[in-house]
N, C-alpha and C positions, 0 to 999 in steps of 0.2 A: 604581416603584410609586406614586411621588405625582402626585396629580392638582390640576386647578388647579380650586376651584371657582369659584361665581360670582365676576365682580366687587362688591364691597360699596360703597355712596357713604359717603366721610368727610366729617367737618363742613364739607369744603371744596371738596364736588362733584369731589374726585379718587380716582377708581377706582384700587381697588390689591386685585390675586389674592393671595388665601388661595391654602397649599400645604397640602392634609392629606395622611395616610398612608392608601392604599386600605384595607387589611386592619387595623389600630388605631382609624382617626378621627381617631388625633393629629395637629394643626396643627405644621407644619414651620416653620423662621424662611422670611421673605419673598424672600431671593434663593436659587433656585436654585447660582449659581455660587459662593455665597461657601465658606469650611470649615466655617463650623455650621450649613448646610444640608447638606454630603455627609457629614458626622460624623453627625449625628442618622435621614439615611438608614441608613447603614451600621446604627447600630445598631438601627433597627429592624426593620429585616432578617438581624439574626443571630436579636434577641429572638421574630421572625415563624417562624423556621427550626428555632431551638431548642423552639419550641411544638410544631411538627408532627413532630420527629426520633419513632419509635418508642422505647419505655420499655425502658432496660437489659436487664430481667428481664421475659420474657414470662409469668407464671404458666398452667399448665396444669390442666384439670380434677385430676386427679390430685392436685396437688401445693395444691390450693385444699382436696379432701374427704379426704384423707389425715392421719393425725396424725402430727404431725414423728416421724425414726427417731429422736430420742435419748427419746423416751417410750414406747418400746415395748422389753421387756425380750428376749424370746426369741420368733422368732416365730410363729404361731399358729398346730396342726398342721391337717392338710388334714381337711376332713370328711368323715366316715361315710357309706356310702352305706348308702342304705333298703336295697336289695336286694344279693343274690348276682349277681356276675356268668357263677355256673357254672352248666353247662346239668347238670341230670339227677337 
């Protein structure tokens, strides 16, 4: 996932690639091949993966407009209806 962007001129008219991280912006060290370039990939590819994973706990309608059960003592009986449902 990293890319190389431009080449930049140094005080000594020698071009040398920047590596950033596509998905952060963060600037990678300058070789590709060495370990604190494939170390600093890796982890910004857990840190990138770990962002996107879905949230332990999905909360439901329900359970967002609901008051938690340990504050509700006994629970509430069913209600009255207006009318009789007997015919006659």
């Amino acid at each position: 996932m990293a890319t190389n962007a431009s080449p930049t001129k140094a005080s000594r008219s020698v071009r040398r690639p920047y590596y950033y991280y596509r998905a952060t912006g963060m600037r990678l060290p300058a070789d590709p091949n060495s370990t604190a370039f494939k170390l600093a990939l890796e982890g910004l590819n857990r840190q990138v993966a770990a962002d996107k994973a879905p949230p332990a706990v999905v909360p439901t309608i329900g359970s967002l407009t609901c008051r938690p059960p340990s504050s509700r003592s006994t629970p509430a009986p069913p209600p009255e209806r207006p009318f009789s449902t007997c015919s006659g």
